[in-house]
KEFI-392339 format. One line per field, with one value per atom (N, C-alpha, C): residue in one letter; x negated, y, z negated. Coordinates in steps of 0.02 Angstrom, whole numbers. Each point is the difference from the previous one (the first is absolute). Layout:
! KEFI-392339
nuse <- c(a ...) .
u <- c(X ...) .
v <- c(Y ...) .
w <- c(Z ...) .
END
This chain:
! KEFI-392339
nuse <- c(x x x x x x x x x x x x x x x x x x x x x x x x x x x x x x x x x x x x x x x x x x x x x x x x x x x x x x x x x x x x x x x x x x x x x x x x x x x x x x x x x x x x x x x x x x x x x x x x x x x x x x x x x x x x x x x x x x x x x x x x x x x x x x x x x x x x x x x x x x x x x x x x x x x x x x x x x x x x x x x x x x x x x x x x x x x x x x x x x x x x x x x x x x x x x x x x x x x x x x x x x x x x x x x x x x x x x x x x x x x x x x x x x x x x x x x x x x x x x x x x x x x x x x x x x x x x x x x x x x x x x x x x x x x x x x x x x x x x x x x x x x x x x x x x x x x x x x x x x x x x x x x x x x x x x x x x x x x x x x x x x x x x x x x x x x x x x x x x x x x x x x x x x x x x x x x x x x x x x x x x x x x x x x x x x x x x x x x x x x x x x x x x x x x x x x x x x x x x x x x x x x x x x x x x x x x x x x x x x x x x x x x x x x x x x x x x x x x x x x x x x x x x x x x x x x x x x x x x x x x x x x x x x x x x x x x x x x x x x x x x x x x x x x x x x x x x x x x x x x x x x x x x x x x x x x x x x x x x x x x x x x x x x x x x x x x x x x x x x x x x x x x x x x x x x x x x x x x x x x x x x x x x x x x x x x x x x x x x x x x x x x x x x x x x x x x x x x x x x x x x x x x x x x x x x x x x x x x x x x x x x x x x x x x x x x x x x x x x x x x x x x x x x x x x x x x x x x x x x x x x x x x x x x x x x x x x x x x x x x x x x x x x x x x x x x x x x x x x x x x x x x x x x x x x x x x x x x x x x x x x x x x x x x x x x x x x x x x x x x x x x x x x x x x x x x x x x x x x x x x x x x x x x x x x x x x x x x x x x) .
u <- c(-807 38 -31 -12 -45 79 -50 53 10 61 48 -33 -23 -15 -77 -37 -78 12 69 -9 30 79 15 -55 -54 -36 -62 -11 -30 8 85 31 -6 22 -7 -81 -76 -50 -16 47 -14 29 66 30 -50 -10 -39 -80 -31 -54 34 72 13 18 0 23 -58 -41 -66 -14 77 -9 24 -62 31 5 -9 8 71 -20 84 40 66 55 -10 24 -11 31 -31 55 37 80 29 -26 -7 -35 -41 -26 -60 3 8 -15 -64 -58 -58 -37 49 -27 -22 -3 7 -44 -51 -82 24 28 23 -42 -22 -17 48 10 45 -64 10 -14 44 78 26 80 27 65 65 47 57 53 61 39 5 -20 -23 -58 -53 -64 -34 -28 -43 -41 -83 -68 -18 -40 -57 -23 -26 -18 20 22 -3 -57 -35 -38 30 -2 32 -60 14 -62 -40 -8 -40 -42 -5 -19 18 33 23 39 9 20 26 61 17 31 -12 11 54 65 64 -2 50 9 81 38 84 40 32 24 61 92 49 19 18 67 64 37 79 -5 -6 -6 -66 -60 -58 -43 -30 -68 -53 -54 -78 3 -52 -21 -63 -52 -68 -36 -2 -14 -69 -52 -73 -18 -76 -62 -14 -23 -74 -75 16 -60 -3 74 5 56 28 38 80 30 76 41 38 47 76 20 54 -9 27 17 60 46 51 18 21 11 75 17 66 -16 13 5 64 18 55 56 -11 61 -16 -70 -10 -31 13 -35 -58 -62 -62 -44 7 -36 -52 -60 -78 -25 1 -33 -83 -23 -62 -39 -49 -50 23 77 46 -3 -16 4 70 37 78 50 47 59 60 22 80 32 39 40 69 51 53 37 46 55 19 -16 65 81 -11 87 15 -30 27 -3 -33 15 44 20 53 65 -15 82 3 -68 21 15 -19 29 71 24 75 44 -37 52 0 -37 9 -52 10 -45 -6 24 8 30 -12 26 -43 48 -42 -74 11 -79 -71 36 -47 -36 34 -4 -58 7 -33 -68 -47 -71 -41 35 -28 -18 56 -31 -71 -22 -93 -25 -61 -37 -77 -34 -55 -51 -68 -51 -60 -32 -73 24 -49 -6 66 55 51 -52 -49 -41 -26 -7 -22 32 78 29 -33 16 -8 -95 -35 -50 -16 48 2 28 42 20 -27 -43 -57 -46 -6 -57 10 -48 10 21 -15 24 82 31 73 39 -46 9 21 -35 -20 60 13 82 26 55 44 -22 -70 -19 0 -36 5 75 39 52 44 -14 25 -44 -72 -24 10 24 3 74 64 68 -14 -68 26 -38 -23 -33 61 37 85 6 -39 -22 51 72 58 19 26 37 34 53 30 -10 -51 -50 -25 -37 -68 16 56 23 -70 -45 -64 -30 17 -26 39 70 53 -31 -29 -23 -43 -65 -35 27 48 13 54 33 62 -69 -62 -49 -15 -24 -8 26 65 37 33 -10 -11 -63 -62 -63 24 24 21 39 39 76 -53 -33 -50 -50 -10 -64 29 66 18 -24 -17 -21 53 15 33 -23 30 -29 30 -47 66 37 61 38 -49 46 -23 81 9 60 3 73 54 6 13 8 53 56 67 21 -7 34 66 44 51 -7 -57 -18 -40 -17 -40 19 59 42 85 4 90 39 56 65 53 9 -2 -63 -42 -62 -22 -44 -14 14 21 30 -51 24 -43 -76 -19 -84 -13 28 -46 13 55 15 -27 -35 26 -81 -12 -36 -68 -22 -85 -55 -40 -19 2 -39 -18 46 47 53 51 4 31 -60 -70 -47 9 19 18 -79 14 -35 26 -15 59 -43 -62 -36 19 52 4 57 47 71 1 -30 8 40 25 43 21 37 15 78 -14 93 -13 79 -20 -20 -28 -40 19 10 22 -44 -88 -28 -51 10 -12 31 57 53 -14 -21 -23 -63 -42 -62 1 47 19 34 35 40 -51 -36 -67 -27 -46 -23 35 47 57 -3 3 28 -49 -80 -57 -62 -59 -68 -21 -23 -65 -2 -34 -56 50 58 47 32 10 35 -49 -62 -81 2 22 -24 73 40 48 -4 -25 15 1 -56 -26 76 4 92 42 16 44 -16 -47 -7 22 10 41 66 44 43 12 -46 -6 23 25 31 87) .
v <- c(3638 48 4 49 2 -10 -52 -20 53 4 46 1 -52 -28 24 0 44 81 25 76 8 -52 4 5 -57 -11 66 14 60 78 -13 62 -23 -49 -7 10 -19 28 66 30 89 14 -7 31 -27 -35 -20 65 -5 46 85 3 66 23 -55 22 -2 -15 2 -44 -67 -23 -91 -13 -78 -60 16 -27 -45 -72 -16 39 -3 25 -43 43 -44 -63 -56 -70 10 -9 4 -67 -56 -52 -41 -33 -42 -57 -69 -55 -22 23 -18 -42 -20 -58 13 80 21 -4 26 -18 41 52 44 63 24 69 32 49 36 65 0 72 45 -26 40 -48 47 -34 54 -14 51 -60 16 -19 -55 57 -18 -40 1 -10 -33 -67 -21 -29 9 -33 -2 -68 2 -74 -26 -69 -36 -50 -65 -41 2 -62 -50 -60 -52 0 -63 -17 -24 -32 -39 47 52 46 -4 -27 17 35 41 77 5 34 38 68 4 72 9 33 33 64 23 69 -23 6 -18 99 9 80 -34 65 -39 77 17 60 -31 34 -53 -71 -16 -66 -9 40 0 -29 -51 -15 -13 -10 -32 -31 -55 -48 -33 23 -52 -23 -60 -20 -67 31 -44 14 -76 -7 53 -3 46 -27 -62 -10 14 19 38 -41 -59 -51 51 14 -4 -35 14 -63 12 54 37 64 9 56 12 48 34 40 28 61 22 62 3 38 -8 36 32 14 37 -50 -58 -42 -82 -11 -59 -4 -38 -16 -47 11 -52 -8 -77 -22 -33 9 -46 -25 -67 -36 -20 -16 -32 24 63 20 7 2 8 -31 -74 -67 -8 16 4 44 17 40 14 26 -37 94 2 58 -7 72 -30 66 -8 61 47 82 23 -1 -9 -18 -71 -74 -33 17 43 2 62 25 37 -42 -51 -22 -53 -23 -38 41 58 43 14 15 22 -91 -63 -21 -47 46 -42 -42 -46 -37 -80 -15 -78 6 59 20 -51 0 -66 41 68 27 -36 1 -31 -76 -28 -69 -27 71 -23 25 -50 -14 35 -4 22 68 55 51 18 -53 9 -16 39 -13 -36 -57 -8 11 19 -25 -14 -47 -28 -79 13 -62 -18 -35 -22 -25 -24 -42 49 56 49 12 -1 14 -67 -54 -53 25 29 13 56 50 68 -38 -44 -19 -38 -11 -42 43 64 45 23 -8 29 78 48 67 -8 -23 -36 -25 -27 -19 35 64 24 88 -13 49 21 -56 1 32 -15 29 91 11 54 45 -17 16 12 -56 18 62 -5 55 64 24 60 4 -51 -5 38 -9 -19 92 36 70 21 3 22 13 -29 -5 -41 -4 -47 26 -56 13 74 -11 66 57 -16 83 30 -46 -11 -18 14 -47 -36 42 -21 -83 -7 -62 -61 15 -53 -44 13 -68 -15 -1 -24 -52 41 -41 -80 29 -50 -59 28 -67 -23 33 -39 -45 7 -14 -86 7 -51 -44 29 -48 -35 43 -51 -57 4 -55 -50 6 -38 -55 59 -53 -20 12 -41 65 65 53 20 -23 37 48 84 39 21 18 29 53 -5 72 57 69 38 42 31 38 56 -5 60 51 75 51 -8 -26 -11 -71 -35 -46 -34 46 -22 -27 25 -23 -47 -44 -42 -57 -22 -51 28 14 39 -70 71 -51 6 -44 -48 -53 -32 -1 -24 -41 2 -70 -30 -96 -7 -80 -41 -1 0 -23 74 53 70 23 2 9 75 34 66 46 -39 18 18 46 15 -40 -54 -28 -84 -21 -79 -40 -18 -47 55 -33 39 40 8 14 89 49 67 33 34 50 69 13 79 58 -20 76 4 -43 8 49 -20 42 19 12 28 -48 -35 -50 -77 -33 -83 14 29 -12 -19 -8 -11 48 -11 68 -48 45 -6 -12 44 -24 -68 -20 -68 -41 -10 -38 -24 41 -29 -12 11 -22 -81 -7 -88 -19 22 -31 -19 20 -4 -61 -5 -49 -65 -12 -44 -37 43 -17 -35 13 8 -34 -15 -10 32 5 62 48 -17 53 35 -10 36 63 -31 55 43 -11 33 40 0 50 42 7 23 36 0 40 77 2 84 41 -41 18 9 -34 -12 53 37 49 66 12 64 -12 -62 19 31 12 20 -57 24 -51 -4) .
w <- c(2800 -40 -69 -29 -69 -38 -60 -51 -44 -26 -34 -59 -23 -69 -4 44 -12 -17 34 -9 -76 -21 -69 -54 22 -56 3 68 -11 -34 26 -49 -83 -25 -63 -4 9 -6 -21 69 7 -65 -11 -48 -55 -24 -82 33 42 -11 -11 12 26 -61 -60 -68 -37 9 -39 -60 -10 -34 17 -5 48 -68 -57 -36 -42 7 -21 -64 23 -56 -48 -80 -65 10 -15 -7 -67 11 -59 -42 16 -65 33 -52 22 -40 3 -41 3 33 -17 30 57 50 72 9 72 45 -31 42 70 -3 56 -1 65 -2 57 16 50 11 69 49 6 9 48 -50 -21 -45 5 58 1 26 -13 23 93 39 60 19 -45 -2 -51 14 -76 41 -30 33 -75 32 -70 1 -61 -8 -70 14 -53 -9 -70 -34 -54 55 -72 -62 -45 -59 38 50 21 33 12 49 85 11 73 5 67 -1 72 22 50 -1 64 35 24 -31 52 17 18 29 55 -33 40 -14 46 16 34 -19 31 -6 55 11 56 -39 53 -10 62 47 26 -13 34 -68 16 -75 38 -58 21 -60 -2 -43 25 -32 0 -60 8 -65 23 -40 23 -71 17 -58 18 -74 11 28 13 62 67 13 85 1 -13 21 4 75 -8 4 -48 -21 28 -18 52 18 72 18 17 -13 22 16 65 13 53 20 38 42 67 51 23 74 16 2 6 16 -33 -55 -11 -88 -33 -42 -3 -10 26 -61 -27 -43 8 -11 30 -75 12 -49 2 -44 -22 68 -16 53 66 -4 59 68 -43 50 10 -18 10 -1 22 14 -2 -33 12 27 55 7 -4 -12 -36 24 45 42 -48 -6 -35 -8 47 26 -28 -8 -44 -69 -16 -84 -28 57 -9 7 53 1 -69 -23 -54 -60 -8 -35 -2 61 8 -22 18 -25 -57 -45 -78 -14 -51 -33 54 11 68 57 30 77 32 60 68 8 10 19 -38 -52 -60 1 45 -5 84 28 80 -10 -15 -1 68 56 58 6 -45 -26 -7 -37 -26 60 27 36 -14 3 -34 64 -16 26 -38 4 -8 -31 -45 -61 -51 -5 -42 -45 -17 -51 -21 7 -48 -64 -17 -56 -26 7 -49 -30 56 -15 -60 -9 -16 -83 1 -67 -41 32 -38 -30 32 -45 -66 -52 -53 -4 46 -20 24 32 8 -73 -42 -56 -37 14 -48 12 47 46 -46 -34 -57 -74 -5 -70 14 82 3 4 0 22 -59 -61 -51 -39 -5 -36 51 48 6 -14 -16 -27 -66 -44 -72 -14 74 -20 42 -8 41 69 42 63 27 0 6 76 40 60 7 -29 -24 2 -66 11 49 28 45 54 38 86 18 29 5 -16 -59 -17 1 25 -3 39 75 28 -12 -43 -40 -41 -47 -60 36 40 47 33 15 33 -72 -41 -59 -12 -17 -22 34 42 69 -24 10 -17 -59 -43 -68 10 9 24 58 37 59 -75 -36 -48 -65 10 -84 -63 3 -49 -34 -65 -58 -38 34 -81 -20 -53 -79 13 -4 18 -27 13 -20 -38 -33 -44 50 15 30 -54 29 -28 -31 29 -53 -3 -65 -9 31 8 34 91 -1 96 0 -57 -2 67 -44 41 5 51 29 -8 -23 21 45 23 5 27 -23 25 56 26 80 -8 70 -20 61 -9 37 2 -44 -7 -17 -35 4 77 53 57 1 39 0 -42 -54 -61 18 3 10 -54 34 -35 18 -24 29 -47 43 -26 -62 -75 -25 -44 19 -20 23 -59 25 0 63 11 4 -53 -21 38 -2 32 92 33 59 16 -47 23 -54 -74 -48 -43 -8 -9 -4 -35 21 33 35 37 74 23 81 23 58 56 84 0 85 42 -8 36 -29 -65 -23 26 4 16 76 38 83 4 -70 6 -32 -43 -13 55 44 54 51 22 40 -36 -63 -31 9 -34 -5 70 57 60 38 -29 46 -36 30 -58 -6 -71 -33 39 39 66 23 13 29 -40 -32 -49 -39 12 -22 49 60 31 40 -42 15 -47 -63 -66 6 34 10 51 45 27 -38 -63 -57 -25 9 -63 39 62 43 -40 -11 -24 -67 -43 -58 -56 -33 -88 33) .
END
């Protein structure tokens, strides 16, 4: 059955040549740390590359309409690091040169949808399907461009490239965001459009419960915000419940549910 997700991403293609202008939208700000270029920058759609200081560099290109996404994210030496994509009835993530697999029912993440933030659906592992190598993530987290996830994730936050804005990049920023919390990475916030959404009130309990962001470490460019998010909230319930690796590769799922 041809995947859903080759023709989405092909329509987003067509459409950027059919406008004659494939060039990214203005970034409303920039702190100066981005080392970002963009191909392809819409709502639905962001490709392009990250260079840290050090000069190492990757390649994304993640596309989301509905319930349907893609996500590939490789070196620029050829190396893939993830793939993601959706078919008629599955979500299928291929890791590291796609020595590994994980598939994932539409129909469970609908029912974990329908029942909230800690429904039983949520809790049955058997859901995930794996094949190949399990020693690949531990393998995949050891790489420096892994490292280097989170930095990307905040500099396209700090050129307004936010969940929010950008559906597109939520499961990017949601694996990021993951690699960080896996390696111990603290970064410097970045400033919300309105002060008052910095931190809500009543604010989020239990360790930053809920809170986008590693621990009570906010990541405002995910949901726009330091408040609870719903689909944060089952992305700590997963963590909490599970090791690293688990909740690393559930993230990109977490991000169908939106903020």
């Amino acid at each position: 059955m041809k995947n859903t997700l080759l023709v989405l991403v092909s329509t987003f293609a067509f459409a950027a040549c059919a406008t004659n202008d494939p060039k990214p939208q203005p970034a409303p700000s920039s702190d100066g740390n981005e080392g970002v270029t963009l191909k392809v920058a819409t709502p639905e759609r962001l490709t392009g590359t990250y260079v840290d200081a050090t000069g190492l560099s990757l390649e994304f290109d993640t596309a989301r309409s509905g319930d349907n996404f893609y996500l590939h994210l490789a070196t620029t030496s050829g190396h893939e690091l993830i793939h993601a994509e959706t078919t008629a009835t599955t979500y299928v993530f291929r890791y590291l040169d796609r020595r590994l697999t994980l598939e994932v029912d539409k129909a469970w993440v609908a029912q974990v949808e329908a029942e909230g933030d800690d429904g039983p659906a949520m809790q049955d592992t058997s859901a995930m399907h794996w094949t190949g190598d399990m020693t690949v993530l531990d393998e995949m987290i050891a790489m420096p461009e892994i490292r280097a996830l989170p930095w990307m994730s905040r500099a396209l936050g700090s050129l307004g490239y936010t969940g929010k804005q950008y559906p597109a990049s939520l499961a990017m920023h949601k694996m990021a965001r993951q690699s960080a919390e896996a390696l111990g990475i603290d970064l410097p916030p970045l400033a919300v459009q309105s002060p008052d959404a910095e931190y809500c009130s009543p604010p989020t309990a239990n360790e930053c419960y809920g809170m986008c962001g590693n621990g009570c470490n906010c990541w405002s460019w995910v949901c726009g915000d330091c408040c609870y998010h719903s689909g944060c909230a089952k992305h700590d319930s997963w963590c909490r419940s599970g090791q690293w690796w688990y909740c690393y590769n559930i993230t990109a799922v977490v991000a169908l549910f939106g903020c």
